[in-house]
C-alpha positions as CSV (number, residue, x, y, z in Angstrom):
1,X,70.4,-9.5,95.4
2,X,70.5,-7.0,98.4
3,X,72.6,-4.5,97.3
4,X,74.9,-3.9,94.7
5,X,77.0,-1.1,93.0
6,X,75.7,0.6,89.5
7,X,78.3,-0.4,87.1
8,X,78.0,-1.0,83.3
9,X,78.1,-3.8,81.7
10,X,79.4,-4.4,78.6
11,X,78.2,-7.3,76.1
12,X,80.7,-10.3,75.7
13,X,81.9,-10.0,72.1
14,X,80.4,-13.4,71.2
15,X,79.2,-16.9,72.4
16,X,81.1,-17.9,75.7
17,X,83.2,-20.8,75.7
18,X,81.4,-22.8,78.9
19,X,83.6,-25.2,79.0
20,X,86.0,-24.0,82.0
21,X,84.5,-20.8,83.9
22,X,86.4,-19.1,86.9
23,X,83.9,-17.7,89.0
24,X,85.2,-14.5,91.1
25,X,83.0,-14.7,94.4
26,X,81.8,-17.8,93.4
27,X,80.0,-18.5,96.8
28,X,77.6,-16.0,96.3
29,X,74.2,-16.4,95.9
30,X,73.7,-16.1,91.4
31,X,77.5,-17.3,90.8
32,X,77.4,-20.6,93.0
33,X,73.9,-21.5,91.3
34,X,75.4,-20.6,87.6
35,X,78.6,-23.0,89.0
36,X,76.2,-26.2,90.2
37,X,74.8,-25.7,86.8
38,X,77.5,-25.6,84.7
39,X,79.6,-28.4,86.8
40,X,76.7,-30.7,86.1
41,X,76.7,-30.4,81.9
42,X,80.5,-31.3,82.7
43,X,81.8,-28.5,82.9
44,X,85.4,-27.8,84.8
45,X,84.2,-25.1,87.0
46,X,86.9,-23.3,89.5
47,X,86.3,-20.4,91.6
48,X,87.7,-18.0,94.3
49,X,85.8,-16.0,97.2
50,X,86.7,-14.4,100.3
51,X,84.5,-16.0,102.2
52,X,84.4,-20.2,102.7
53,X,81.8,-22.2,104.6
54,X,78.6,-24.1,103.8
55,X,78.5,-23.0,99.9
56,X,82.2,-23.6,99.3
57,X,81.9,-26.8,100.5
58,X,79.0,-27.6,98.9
59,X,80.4,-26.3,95.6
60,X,83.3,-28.8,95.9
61,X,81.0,-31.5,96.8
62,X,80.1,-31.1,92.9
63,X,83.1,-31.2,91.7
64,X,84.1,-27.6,91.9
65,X,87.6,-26.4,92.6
66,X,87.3,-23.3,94.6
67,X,90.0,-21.4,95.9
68,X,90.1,-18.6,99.2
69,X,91.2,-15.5,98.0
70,X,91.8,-13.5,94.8
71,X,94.9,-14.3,93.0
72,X,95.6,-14.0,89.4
73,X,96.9,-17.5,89.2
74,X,93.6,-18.6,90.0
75,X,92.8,-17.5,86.3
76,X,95.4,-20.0,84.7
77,X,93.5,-21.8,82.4
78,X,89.9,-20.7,82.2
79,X,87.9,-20.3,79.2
80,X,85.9,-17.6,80.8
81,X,86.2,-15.6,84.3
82,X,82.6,-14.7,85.4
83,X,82.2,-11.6,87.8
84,X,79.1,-10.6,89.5
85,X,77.8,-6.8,90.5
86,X,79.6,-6.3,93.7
87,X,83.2,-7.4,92.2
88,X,85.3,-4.6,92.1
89,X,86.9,-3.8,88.5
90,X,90.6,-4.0,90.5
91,X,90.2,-6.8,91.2
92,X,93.3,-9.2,90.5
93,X,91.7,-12.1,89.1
94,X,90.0,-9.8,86.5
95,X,92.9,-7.4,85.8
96,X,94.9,-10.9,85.0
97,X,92.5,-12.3,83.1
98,X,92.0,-9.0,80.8
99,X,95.7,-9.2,80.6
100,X,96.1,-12.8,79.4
101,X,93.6,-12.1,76.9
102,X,90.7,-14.5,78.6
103,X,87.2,-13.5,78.0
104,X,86.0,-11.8,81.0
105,X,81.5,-12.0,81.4
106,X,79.1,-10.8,83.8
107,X,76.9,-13.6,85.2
108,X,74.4,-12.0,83.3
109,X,75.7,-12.7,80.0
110,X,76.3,-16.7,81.1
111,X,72.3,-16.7,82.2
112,X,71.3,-15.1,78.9
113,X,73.1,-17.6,77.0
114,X,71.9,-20.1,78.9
115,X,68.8,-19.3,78.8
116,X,69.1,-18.4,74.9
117,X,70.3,-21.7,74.2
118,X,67.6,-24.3,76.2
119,X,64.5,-25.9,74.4
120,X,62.6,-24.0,76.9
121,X,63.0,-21.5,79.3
122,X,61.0,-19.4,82.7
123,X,62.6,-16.4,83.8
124,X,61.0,-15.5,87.3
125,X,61.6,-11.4,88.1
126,X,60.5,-9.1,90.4
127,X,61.5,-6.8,94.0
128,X,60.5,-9.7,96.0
129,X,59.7,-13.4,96.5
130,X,61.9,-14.6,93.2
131,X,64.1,-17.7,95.1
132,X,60.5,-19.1,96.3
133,X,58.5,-18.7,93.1
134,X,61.4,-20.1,91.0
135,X,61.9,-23.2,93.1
136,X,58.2,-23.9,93.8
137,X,58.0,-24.0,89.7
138,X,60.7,-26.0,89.6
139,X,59.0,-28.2,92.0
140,X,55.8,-28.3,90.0
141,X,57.2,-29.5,86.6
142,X,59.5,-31.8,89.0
143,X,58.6,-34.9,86.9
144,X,60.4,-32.9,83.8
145,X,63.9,-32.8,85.1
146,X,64.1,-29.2,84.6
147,X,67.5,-27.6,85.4
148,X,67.6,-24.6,87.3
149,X,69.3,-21.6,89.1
150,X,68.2,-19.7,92.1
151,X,69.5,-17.0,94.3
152,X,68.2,-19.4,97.3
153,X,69.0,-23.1,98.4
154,X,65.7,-25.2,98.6
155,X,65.3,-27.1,102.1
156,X,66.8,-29.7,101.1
157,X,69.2,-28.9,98.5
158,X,71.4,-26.7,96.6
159,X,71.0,-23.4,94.5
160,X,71.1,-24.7,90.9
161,X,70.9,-28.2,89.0
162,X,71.5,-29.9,85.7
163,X,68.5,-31.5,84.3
164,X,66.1,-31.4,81.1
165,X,66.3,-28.8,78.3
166,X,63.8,-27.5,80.4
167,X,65.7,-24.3,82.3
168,X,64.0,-22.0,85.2
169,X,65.7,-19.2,86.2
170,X,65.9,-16.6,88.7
171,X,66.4,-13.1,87.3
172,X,67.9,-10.3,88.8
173,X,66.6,-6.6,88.4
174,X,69.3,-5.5,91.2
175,X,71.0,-4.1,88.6
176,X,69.2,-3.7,85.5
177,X,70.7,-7.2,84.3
178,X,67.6,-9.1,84.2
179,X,66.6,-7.1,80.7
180,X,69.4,-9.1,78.8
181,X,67.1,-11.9,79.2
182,X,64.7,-13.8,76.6
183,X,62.6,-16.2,78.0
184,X,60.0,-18.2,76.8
185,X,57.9,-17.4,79.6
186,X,58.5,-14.0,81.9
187,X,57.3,-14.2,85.6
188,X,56.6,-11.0,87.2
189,X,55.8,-10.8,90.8
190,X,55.8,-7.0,92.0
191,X,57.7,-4.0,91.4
192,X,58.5,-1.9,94.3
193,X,60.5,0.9,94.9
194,X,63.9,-1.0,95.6
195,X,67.6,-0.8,95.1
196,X,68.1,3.0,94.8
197,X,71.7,2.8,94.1
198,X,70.6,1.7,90.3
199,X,66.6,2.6,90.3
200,X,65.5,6.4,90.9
201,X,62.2,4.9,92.3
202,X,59.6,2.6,91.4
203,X,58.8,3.7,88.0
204,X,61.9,3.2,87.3
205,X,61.9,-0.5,88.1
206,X,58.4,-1.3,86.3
207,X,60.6,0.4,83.1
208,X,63.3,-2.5,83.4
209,X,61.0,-5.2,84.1
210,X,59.1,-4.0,81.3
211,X,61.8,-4.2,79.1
212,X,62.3,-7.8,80.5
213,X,58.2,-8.9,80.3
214,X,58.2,-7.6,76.4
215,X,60.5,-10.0,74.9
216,X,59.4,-13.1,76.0
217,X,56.3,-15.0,74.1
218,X,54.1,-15.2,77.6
219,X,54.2,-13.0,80.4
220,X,53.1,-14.5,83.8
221,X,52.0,-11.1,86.0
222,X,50.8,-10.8,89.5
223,X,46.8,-9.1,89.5
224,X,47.0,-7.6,92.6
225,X,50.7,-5.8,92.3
226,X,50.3,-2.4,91.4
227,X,53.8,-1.9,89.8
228,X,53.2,-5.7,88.1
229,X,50.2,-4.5,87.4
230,X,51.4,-1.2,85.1
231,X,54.3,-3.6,83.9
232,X,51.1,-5.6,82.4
233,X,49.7,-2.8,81.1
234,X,52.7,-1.2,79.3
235,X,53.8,-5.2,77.7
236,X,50.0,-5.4,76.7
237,X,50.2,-1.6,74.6
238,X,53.0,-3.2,72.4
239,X,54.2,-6.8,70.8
240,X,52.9,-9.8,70.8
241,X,53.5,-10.9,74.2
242,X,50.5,-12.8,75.6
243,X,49.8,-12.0,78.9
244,X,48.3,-14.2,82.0
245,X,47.6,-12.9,85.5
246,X,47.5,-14.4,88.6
247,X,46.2,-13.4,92.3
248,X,43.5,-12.8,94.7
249,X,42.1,-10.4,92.4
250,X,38.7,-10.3,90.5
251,X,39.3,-11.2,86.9
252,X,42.8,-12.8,87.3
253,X,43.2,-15.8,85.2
254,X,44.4,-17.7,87.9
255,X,42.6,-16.2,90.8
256,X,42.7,-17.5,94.6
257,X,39.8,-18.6,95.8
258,X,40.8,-19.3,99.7
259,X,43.9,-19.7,101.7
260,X,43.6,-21.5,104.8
261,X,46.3,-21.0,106.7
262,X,47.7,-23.4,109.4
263,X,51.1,-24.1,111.5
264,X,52.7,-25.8,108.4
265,X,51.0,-23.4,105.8
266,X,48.1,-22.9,104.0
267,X,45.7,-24.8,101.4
268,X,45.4,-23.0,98.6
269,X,42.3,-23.0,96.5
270,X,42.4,-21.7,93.1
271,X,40.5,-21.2,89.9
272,X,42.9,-21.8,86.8
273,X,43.1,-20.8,83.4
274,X,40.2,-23.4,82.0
275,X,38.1,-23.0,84.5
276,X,39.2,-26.3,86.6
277,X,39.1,-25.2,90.4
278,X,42.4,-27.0,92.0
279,X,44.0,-26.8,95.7
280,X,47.7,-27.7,96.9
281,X,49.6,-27.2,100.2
282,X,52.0,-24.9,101.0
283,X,54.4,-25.7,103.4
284,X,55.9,-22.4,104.0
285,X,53.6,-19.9,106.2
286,X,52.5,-16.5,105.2
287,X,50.9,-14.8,102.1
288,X,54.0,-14.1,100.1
289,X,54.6,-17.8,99.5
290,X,50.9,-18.5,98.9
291,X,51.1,-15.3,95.8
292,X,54.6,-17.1,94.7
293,X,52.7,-20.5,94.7
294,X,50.3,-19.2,92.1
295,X,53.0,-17.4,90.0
296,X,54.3,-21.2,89.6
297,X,51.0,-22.8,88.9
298,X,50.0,-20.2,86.3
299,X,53.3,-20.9,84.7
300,X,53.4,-24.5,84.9
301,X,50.1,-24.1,83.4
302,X,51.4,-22.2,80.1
303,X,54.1,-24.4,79.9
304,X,51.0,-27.0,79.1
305,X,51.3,-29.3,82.0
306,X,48.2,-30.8,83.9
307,X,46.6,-28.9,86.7
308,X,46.5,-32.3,88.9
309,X,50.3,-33.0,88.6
310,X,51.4,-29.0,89.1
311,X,49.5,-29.1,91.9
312,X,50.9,-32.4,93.5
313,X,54.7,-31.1,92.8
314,X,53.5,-27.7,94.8
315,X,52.3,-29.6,97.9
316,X,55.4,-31.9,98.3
317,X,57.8,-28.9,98.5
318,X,59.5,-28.2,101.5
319,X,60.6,-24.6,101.3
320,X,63.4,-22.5,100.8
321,X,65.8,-21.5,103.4
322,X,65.9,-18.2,105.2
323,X,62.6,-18.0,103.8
324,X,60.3,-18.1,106.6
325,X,62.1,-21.3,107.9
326,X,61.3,-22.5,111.4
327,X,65.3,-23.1,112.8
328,X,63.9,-24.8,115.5
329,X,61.4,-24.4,119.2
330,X,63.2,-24.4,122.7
331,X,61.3,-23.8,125.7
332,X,58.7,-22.7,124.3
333,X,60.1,-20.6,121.9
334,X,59.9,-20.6,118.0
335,X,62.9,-19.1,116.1
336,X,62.0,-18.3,112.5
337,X,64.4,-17.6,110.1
338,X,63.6,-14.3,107.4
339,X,65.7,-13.1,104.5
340,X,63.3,-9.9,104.9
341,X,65.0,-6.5,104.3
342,X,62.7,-4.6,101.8
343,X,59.9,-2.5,104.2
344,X,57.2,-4.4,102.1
345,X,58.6,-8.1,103.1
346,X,59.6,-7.1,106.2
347,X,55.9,-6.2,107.0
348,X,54.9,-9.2,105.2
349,X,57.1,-11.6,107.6
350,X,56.3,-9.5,111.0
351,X,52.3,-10.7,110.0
352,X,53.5,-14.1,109.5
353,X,54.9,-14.4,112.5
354,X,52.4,-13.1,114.3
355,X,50.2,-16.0,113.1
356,X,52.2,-18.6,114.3
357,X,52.1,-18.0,117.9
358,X,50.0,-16.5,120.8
359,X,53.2,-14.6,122.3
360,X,55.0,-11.9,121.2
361,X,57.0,-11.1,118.4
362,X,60.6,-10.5,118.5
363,X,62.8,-9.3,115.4
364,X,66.2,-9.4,115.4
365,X,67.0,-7.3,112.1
366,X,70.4,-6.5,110.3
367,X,70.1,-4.0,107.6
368,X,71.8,-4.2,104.5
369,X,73.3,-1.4,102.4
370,X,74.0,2.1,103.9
371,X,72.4,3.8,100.6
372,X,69.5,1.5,100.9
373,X,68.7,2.4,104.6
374,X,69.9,5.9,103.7
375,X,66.9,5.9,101.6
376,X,64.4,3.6,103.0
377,X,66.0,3.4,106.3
378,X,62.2,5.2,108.1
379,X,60.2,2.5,106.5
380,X,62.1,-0.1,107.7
381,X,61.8,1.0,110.8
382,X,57.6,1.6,110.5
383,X,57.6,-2.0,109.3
384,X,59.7,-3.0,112.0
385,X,57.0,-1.3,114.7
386,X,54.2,-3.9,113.8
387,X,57.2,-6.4,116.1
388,X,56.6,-5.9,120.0
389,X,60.6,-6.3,120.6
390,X,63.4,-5.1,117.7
391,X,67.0,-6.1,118.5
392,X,68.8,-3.7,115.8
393,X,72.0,-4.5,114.6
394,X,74.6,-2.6,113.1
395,X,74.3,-1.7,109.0
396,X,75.8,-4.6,107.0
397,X,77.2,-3.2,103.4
398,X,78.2,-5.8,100.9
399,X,79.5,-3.1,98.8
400,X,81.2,0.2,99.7
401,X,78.8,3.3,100.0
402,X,80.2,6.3,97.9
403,X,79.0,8.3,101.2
404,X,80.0,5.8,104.2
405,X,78.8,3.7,105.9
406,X,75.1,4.4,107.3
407,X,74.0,4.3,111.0
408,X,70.5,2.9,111.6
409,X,69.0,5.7,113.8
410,X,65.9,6.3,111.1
411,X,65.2,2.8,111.7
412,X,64.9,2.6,115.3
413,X,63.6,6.1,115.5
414,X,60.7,4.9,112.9
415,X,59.7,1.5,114.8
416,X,59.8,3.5,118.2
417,X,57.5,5.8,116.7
418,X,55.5,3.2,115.4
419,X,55.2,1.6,118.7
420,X,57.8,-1.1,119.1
421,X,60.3,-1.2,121.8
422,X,64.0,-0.7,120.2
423,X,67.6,-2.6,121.4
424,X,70.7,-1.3,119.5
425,X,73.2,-3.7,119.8
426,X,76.9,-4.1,118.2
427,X,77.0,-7.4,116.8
428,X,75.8,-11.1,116.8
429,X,77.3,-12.1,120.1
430,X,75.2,-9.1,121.7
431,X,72.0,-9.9,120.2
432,X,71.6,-13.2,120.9
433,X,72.2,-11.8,124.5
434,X,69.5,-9.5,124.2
435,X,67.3,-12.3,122.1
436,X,67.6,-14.5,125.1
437,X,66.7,-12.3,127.6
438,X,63.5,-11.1,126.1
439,X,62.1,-14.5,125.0
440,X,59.1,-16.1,126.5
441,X,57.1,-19.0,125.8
442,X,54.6,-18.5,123.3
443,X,57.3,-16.1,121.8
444,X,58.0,-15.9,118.4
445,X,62.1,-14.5,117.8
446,X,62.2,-13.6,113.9
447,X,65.9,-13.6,112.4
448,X,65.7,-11.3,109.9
449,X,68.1,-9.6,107.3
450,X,70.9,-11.0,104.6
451,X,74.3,-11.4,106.5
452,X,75.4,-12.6,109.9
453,X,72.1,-12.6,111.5
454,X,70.7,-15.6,109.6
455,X,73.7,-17.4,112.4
456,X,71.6,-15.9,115.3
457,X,69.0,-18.7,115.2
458,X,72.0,-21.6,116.0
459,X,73.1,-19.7,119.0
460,X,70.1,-18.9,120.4
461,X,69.3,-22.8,120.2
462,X,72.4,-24.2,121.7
463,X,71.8,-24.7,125.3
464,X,75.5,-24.3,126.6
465,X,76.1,-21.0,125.0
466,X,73.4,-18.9,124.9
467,X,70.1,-21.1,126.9
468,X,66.6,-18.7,125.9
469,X,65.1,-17.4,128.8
470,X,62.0,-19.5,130.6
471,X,59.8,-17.1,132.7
């Protein structure tokens, strides 16, 4: 989750009747994995977004009915209606359901359940890096069946499955939510300072992933972290909660022990909990996914499977989209897709890219959020310097800002600053313009961001519309 608007949310007022969710928005990223989910136990899922296209399709594809638009007749008959974060209370669907008398949840309170009610469970948590951590696991204990959610579509795939009494969840800290959760196993990745339209700042988040890490029976924690590592700290001073760490750190109980990277990836060499020293490929670049590969083996490993198998399941996993995926190579040029818009991912993805080419690297960013970029808005931007070219597009808010919209002029004046040369453009038409002209062979062009600018990369590869510059 990108951004969201604080809102409280209240407990159901007892187990939710599954049978026949409405999901309001259901094409988003939590509710369209919590619909695949539920449509394959048999359930008679029905939704309603504003937005159709790949996911609505996709939805229907598994038996979903999904409507465009909000209507309160889209309610008839549901057992539940299901609203996310950035759902506005007036909306119709849920002003009619609260009328008719029909339950009305937060996808929150369907995860808990969920989770509450599987043989086993993984809740995977943290600021960044959740989608790939939760389906590499899923990958690794793929010979269990597990059933899982994610806020992210695997390569070849969809966002949530039916499968074993085995569940793996993504968990959302967005907006405090991902505290209602009691997992057999917690996953912890990092805790930054993210999301300041619910979190006054990083200690703030380590407090609500704390209360997450506490109440489940083992805590899996990333060593080299600083805010995982406090959450660590704090779960260890109370409760029973057994505690395993994993990273590139001295003393970690699953500790790296090399990372080669190549093209494709890296091999990653670890030493695990009993001492056995094991290696797997990853076949997404960069370090963030070699960390998240870890985070999945170290759980895999404490849900008792063998070191061997975990690590086979790792290597034959093909990615997730928008992270780090390679959209394709014209002329000469590689266009890399990143779902980067935190300062400490972006920075992660601009050194990425950097390794997979002898060019330049060009960034095509789209912030998200006017309070976010209001707030973090001049470390975008320093992240955004370590690029040689930025194409900056407008501020993309998913929900309305309480003080308007936000311009980006601390971004670009940060990643001039920091030494990167700065195009403001006005939408997706004009930076793939701009894209084009600047490319190179040798060039690396980085879509980066969470709304329209993940369609740049198709434009930029069609010759008829948009061909990349050869020089």
């Amino acid at each position: 989750m990108v951004e969201t608007r604080y809102v409280e949310i209240p407990p159901p007022a007892g187990p939710l009747d599954l049978s026949r969710p409405h999901f309001v928005g259901i094409c988003g990223a939590g509710m369209s994995a919590l619909a695949h989910l539920l449509a394959g136990r048999g359930a008679q899922v029905s939704g309603s977004d504003l937005r159709m296209g790949e996911a609505a399709a996709a939805l229907e594809e598994a038996g979903c009915r999904v409507r465009s638009g909000h209507d309160a007749a889209n309610t008839v008959g549901a057992s539940v209606v299901v609203w996310s974060s950035v759902i506005d209370a007036a909306n119709p669907e849920i002003i009619a359901a609260r009328a008719a008398g029909v339950p009305v949840a937060h996808r929150s309170h369907v995860l808990a359940q969920l989770v509450a009610e599987a043989d086993r469970s993984v809740v995977v948590a943290g600021t960044h890096g959740k989608s790939t951590a939760t389906m590499m696991l899923a990958a690794a204990v793929g010979h269990l069946h597990p059933s899982w959610v994610a806020g992210a579509a695997p390569a070849v795939s969809v966002n949530g499955r039916t499968g074993s009494g085995l569940l793996i969840a993504e968990g959302d800290e967005s907006d405090r939510s991902v505290a209602l959760y009691r997992p057999d196993v917690a996953v912890v990745l990092n805790a930054d300072d993210d999301h300041p339209e619910t979190f006054s700042g990083t200690g703030d988040v380590v407090g609500t992933l704390t209360d997450f890490a506490a109440r489940a029976k083992t805590l899996v924690v990333s060593a080299d972290d600083a805010g995982a590592r406090e959450v660590a700290s704090r779960v260890r001073g109370h409760g029973d909660t057994r505690v395993v760490t994993f990273g590139a750190s001295a003393g970690a109980d699953v500790r790296l022990l090399s990372a080669a990277p190549s093209q494709a990836g890296s091999t990653v060499t670890v030493l695990g909990l009993d001492g056995e020293r094991m290696s797997w490929t990853v076949r997404t670049p960069g370090r963030p996914a070699v960390l998240a590969s870890l985070a999945a083996y170290a759980a895999g490993r404490v849900l008792g499977e063998r070191p061997e198998v975990l690590a086979a399941g790792l290597s034959g996993f093909a990615g997730v989209r928008r992270r780090m995926e390679l959209v394709g190579e014209r002329r000469g040029v590689r266009v890399v897709d990143s779902f980067a818009h935190h300062p400490t991912a972006i920075a992660a993805d601009i050194t990425t890219a950097r390794e997979l080419g002898g060019g330049r690297v060009i960034v095509a960013f789209e912030p998200c959020g006017s309070t976010r970029v209001r707030v973090l808005g001049a470390r975008m931007g320093a992240a955004l310097g370590a690029a040689d070219e930025v194409v900056l597009l407008p501020v993309r808010d998913a929900v309305p800002s309480s003080a308007g919209p936000a311009v980006p002029d601390e971004i670009e004046e940060a990643a001039v600053g920091a030494g990167a040369h700065v195009c403001r453009v006005d939408g997706l038409a004009s930076a793939a313009d701009a894209v084009a002209a600047l490319a190179a062979p040798g060039d690396v062009v980085l879509t980066m961001g969470v709304g329209e600018v993940a369609d740049l990369g198709a434009l930029l590869l069609v010759p008829a519309d948009r061909p990349l510059t050869v020089v």
